[in-house]
N, C-alpha and C positions, 0 to 999 in steps of 0.2 A: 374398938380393938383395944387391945387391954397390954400393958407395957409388957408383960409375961411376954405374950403372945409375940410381939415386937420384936424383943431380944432374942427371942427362940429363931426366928427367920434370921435378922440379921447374922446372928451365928453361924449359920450354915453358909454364907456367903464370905467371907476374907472383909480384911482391912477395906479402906474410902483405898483408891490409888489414882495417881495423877498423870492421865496421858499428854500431858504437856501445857506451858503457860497458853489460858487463854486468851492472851494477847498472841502469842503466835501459836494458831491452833493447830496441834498436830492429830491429822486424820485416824489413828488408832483405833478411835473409840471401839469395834465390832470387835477388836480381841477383846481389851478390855470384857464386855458381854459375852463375850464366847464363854473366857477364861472361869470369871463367875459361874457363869449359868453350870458350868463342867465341877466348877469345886464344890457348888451345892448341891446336885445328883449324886454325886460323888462322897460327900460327908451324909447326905440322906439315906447312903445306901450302906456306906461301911461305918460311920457313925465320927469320923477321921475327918477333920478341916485341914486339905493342906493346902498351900498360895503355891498357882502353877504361875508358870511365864508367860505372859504377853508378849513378851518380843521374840521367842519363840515362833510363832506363826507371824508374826510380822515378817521376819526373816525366811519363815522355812515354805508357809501356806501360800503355794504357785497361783491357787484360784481365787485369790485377793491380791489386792494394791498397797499392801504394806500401810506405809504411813499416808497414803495417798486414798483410803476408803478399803470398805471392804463388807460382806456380808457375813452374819452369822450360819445361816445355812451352809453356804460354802463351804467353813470353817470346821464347821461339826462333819462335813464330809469328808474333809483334806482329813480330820482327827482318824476317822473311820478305818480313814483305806489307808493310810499309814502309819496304823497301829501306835503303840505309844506304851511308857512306861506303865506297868497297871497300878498305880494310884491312878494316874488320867485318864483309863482308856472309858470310853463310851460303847452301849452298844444300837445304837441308832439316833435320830430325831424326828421329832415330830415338829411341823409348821399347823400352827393355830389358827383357827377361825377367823376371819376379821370381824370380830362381831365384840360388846363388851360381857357376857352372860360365859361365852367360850375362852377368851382372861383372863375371867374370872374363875374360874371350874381349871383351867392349868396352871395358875398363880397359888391357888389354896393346895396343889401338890407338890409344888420347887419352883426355885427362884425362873423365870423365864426372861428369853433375851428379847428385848422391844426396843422401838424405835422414838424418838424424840427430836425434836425439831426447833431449835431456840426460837428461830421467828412464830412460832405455832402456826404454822398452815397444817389445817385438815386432808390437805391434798401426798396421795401417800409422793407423786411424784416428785417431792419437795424435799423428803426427808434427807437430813445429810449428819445425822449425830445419833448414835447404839448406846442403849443404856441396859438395865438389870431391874425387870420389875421383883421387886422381894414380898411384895405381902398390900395387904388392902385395908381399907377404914370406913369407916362413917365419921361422920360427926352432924352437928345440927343444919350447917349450910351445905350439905350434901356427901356424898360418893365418895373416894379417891382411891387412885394407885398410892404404894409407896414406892420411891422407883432409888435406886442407887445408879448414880452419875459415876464417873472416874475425872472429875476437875477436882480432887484432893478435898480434904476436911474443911478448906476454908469458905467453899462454895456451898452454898445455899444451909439446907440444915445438916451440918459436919458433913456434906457428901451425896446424902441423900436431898429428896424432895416429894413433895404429893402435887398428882396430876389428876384434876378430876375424872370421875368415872361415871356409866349413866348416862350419857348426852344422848340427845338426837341424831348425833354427827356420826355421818357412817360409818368412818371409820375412826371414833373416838378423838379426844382433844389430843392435838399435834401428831393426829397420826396415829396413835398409840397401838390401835389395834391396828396396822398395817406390818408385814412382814415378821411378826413374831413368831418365835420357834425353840423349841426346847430338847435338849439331850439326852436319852434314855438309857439304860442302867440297869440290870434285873438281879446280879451278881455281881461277888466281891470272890466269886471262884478266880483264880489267876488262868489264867489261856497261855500257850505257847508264847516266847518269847518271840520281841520284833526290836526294829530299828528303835532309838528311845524316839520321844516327841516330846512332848510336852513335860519338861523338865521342873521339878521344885523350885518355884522362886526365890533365891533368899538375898535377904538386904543386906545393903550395906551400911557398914557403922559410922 
């Protein structure tokens, strides 16, 4: 994969962001994922990167657990049916294959939301950490996702990390191909006006 290539994904995706110290882990991570996965469909479609709110759906998304877990499906649902400012809004999702060939084939069109597991169990029943796959590689010793985390810059490479890809393992290393799902998008036409949702991120100084 060629650094062009690289930069051009990450772009479409916002800043590394840090759902809380890893020493005391706060369960976010599925906005975090949501949040990505919605700002790169969203600059893919209107060509516009903006940083939405994770705390947002922490707070507002009933069919999650706050800082306590949550799913990205859910998430892209709650987005749906509660319409949302249109920089955010979505207009459906799609859940991926658990297969790596079908990851593959929805990673090479926008960033997608997957699962990751720090102990690496294969077993999807295990999984308990939502990441952001951005983009894919080769290299000589094989395969890999490249995946954007949310434990801030300092963690692994600035944020992200590569997970191999290709196994035998059914449902991919840590999981990976288990519960994955993406946000769909066809138009930057504006639709009727709703309640806001998922509001502009902006930081503070």
């Amino acid at each position: 994969m060629s650094l062009d290539y690289y930069l051009a994904i990450c772009s479409f995706t916002g800043r590394i962001r840090n759902d809380g110290l890893m020493e005391e882990y706060v369960g976010s991570c599925w906005s975090f994922s949501t949040t990505g996965a919605i700002e790169g469909i969203n600059a893919l479609v209107s060509g516009d990167l903006i940083s939405l709110s994770e705390q947002e759906l922490v707070d507002c998304d009933t069919s999650n657990y706050g800082c306590d877990g949550g799913y990205m499906d859910y998430a892209f649902e709650w987005v749906i049916s509660n319409g949302g400012e249109k920089i955010a809004s979505i207009d459906g999702y799609q859940v991926v294959a658990e297969l790596d060939s079908a990851l593959l084939y929805a990673t090479a069109q926008q960033p997608i939301s997957g699962i990751y597991d720090g102990s690496c169990s294969d077993n999807p029943d295990d999984i308990d950490h939502a990441v952001l796959m951005v983009g894919y590689g080769s290299e000589n010793d094989g395969d890999y996702w490249i995946v954007k985390n949310s434990w801030g810059t300092d963690w692994g490479m600035e944020g992200y990390f590569y997970l191999r890809r290709n196994t035998n393992l059914p449902y991919g290393v840590c999981a990976v191909n288990a519960m994955a799902s993406y946000p769909t998008k066809e138009s930057t036409a504006p639709s009727p006006p709703s309640p806001p949702l998922l509001r502009p991120h902006h930081h503070r100084h």
